[in-house]
DSSP file (Angstrom, degrees, kcal/mol; ACC not computed):
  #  RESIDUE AA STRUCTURE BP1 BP2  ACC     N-H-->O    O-->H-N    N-H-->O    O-->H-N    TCO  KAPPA ALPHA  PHI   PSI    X-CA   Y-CA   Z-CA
    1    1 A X              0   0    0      0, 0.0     2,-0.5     0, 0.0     0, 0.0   0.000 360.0 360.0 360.0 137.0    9.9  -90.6  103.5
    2    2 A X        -     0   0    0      1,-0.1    13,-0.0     2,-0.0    17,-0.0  -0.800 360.0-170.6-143.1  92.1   11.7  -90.1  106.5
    3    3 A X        -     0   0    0     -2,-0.5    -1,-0.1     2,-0.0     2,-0.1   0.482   3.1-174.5 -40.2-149.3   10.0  -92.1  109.9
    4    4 A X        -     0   0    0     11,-0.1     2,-0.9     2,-0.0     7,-0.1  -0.040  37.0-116.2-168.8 159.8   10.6  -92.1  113.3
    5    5 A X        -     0   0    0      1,-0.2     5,-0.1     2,-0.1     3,-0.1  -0.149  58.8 -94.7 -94.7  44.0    9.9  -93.4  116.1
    6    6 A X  S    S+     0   0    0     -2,-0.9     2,-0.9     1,-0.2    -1,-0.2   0.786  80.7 145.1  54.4  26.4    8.2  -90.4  118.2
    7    7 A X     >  -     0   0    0      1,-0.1     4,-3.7     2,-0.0     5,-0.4  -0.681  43.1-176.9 -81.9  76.1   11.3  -89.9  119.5
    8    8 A X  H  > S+     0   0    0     -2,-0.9     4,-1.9     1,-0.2     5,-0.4   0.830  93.1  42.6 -22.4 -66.3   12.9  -86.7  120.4
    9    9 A X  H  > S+     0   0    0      1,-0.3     4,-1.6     2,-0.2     3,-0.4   0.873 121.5  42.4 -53.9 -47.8   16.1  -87.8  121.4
   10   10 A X  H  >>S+     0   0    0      1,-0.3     5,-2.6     2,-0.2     4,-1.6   0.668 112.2  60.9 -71.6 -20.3   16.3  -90.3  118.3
   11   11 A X  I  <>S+     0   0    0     -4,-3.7     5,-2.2     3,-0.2    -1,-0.3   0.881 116.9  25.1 -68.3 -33.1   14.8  -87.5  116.2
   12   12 A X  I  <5S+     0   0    0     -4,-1.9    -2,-0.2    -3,-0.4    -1,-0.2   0.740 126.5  50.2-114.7 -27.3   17.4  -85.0  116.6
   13   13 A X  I  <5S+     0   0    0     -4,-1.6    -3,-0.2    -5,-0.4    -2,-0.2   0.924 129.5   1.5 -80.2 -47.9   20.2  -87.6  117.4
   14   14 A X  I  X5S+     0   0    0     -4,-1.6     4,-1.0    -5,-0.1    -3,-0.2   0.757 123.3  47.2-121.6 -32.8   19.7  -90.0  114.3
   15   15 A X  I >><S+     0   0    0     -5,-2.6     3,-2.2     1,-0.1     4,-1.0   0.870 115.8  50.4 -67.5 -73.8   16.9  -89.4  111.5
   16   16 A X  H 34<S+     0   0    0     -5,-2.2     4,-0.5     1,-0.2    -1,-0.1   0.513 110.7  42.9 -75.5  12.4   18.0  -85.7  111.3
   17   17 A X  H 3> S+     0   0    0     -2,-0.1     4,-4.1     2,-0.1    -1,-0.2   0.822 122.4  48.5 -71.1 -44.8   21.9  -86.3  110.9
   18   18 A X  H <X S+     0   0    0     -3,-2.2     4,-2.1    -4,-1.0    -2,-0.2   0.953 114.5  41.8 -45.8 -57.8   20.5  -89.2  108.4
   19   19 A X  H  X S+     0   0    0     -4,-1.0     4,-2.5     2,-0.2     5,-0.3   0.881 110.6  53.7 -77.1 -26.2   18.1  -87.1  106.5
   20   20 A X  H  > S+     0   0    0     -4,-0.5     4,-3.2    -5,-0.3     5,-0.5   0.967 110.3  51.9 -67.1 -41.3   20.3  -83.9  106.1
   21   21 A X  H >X S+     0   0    0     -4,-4.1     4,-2.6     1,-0.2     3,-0.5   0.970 104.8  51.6 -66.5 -53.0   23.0  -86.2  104.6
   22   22 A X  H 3X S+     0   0    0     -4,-2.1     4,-2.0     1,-0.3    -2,-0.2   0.823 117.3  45.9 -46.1 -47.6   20.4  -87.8  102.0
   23   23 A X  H 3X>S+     0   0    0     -4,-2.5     5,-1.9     2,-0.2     4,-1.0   0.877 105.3  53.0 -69.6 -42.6   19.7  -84.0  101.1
   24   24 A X  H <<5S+     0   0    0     -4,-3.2    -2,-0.2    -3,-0.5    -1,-0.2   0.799 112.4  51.2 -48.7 -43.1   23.1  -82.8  101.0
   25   25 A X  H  <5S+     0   0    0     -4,-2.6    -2,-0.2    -5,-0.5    -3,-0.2   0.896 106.6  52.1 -73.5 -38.3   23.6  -85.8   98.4
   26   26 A X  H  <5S-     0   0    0     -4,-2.0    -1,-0.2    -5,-0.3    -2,-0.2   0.610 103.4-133.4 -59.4 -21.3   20.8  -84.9   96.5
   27   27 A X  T  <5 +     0   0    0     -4,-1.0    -3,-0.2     1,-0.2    -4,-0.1   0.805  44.4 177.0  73.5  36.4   22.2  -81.4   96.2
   28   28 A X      < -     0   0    0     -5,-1.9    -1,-0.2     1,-0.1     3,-0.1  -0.384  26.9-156.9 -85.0 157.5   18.2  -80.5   97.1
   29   29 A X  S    S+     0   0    0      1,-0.2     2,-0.6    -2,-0.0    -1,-0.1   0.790  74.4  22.0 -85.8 -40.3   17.5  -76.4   97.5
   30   30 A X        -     0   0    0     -7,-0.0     2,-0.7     2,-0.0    -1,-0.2  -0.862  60.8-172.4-143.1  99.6   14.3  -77.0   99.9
   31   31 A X        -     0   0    0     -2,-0.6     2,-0.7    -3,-0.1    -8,-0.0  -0.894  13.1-143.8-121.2 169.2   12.8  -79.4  102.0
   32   32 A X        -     0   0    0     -2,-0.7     2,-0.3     2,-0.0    -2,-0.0  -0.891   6.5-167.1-105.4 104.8    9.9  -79.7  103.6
   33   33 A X        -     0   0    0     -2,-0.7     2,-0.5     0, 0.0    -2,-0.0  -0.547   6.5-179.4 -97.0 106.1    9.4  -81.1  106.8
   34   34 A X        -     0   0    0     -2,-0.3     2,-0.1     2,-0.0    -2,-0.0  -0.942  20.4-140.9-125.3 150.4    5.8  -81.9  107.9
   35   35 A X              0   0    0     -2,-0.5     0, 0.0     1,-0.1     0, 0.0  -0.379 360.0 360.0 -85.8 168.2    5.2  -83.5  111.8
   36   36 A X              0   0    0     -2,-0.1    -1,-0.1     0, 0.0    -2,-0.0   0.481 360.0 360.0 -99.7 360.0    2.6  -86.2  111.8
């Protein structure tokens, strides 16, 4: 699960550096991304 706080700026600036590394670590093929 990966939050945020309706935040563009914070979306693009800090979850998705965060979450690509957590995927990258995992070695995952696919994610899926759904918006609330």
């Amino acid at each position: 699960s990966a939050p945020t706080a309706y935040s563009q700026r914070q979306t693009l600036e800090e979850d998705a550096p965060e979450l690509l590394e957590r995927l990258q670590e995992d070695q995952a093929d696919v994610a899926l991304l759904v918006p609330l």
